[in-house]
N, C-alpha and C positions, 0 to 999 in steps of 0.2 A: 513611422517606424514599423517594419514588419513584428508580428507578434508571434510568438513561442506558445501555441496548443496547447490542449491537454492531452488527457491520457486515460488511462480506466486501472484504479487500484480498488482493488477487493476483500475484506479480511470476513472470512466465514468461522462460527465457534461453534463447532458441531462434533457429538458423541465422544468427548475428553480431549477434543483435539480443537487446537485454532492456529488457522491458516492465513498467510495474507499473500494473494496474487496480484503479479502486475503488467501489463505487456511491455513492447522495447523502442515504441516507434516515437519519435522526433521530430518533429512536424514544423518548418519554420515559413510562414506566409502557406502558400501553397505545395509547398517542395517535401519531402520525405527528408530527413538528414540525415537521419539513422534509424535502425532497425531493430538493434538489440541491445537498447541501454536498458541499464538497471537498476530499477528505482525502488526495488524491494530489500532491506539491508540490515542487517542484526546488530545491535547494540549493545553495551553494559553487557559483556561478558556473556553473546548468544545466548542472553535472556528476554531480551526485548527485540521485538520487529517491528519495524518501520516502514511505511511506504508512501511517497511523494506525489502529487501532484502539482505541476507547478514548473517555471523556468529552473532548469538544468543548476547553472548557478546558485541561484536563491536556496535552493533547496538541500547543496552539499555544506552552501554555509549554514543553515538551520539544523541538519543532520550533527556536525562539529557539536554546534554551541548545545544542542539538547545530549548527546555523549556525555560532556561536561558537567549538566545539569542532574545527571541518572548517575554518573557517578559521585557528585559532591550530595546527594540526596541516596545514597545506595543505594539504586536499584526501584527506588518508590514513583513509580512512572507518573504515577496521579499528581504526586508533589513536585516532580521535575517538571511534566507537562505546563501546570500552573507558572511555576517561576518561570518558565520558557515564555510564556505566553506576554508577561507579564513586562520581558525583555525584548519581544518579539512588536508590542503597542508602542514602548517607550525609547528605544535604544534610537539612537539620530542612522541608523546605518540599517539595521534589523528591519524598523518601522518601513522602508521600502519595497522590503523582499513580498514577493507575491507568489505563496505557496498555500497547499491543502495537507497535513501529512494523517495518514490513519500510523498507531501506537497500538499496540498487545504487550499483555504477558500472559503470564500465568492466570494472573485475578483479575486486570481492566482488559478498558478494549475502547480503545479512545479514537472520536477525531479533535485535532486539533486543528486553530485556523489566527492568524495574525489578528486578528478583529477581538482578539483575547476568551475565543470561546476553547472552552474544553469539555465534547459533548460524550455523553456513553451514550451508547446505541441502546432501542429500546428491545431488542430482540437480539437474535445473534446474528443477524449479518448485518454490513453498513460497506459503503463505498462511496469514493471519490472521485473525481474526474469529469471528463466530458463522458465518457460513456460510463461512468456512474449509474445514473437509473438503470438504465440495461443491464445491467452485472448485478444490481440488487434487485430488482424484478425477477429474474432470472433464479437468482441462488435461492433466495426466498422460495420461489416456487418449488425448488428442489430438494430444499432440508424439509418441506411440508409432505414432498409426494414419491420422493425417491428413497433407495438406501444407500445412498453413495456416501461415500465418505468426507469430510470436512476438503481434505485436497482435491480430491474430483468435482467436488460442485464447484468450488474455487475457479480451477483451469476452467471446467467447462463454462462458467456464466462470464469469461472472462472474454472465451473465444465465440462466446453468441454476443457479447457485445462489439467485441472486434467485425461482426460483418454487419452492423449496422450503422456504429461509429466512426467515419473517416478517421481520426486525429487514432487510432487506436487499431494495431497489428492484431495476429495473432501469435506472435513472440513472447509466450507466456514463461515465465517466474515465478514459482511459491517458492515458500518458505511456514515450517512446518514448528509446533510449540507441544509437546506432549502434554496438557493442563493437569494430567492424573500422575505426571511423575511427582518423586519428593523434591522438592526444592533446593538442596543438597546436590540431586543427581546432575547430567549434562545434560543438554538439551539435544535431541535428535539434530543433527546438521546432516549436511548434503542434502534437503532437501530442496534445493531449489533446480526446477527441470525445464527445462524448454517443450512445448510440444512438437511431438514427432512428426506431426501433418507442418509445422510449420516453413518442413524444408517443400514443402508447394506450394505455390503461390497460393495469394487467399483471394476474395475476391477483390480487393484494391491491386492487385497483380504483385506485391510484394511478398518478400520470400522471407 
């Protein structure tokens, strides 16, 4: 059976702000499928971001069942994440899905994984995927030595890992968390942007 790739999801928590990027390519055996899915996706009332690594499928049903879980636990991602987790080892249906998802809010900054882990990062950046290391290699070195912003290191470690990682475009995604508003307020939306270089080809020749 041909296998379904990964991908490169990123979440950076830097100077009051935390971001999670992701790229859009689709990778089935050796073939491209798609170009610009979206695997980065706001929950529980665009308070919580989400983003996937993992078969396409697996992961919208994962997305569902944790929605569910943040709103019967209001919004407490750490306790939803857990109960997910938990349903995610045991359930006869669940227990086959083969996913990675990174979780934010305001106050966590989770990955979760079927294997019933639910880990915080010990810094503030952590990523998923096949090109994973490279986007946290990358960001890391960035929030130490730049002054970029939580969203620009985001794109950018997203799209250096995109030219070294086949399974991973440069069809980039964020999505944006204000951590210094009041929790009362709304949360910054529209941000999620494709990069503008990505209408050129990159170096895998896709656009």
């Amino acid at each position: 059976m041909m296998r379904i790739y990964g991908t490169t999801i990123l979440a950076v928590r830097h100077r009051g702000k935390v971001c999670v990027a992701g790229d859009g390519q689709v990778t089935l055996d050796t073939t491209v499928m798609k170009h610009g899915a979206r695997k980065v996706r706001r929950l529980y009332h665009d308070q919580i971001i989400v983003g996937f690594a993992g078969a396409t499928a697996d992961a919208f049903t994962l997305f569902e069942r944790f929605d569910e879980k943040l709103e019967q636990y209001k919004g407490n991602l750490v306790r939803a994440a857990v109960e997910l987790t938990k349903d995610w080892r045991t359930d006869r249906v669940l227990r086959h899905l083969e996913a990675l998802m990174i979780a934010v809010s305001r106050d966590s900054f989770l990955i979760i994984s079927g294997n019933g882990d639910v880990i915080e990062s010990d810094d503030n950046v952590m990523a998923i995927g096949s090109g994973g290391p490279y986007a946290l290699a990358a960001a890391r070195a960035m929030v130490r030595y730049s002054d970029l912003t939580a969203v620009e290191i985001a794109r950018e470690a997203v799209k250096i890992a995109s030219e070294i990682c086949i399974y991973t475009n440069n069809r980039i995604v964020t999505e944006e968390i204000d951590i210094e508003e009041k929790k009362g307020d709304t949360p910054n939306k529209g941000k999620e942007k494709e990069e503008d270089d990505a209408k050129r080809p990159d170096s895998k020749g896709n656009r």
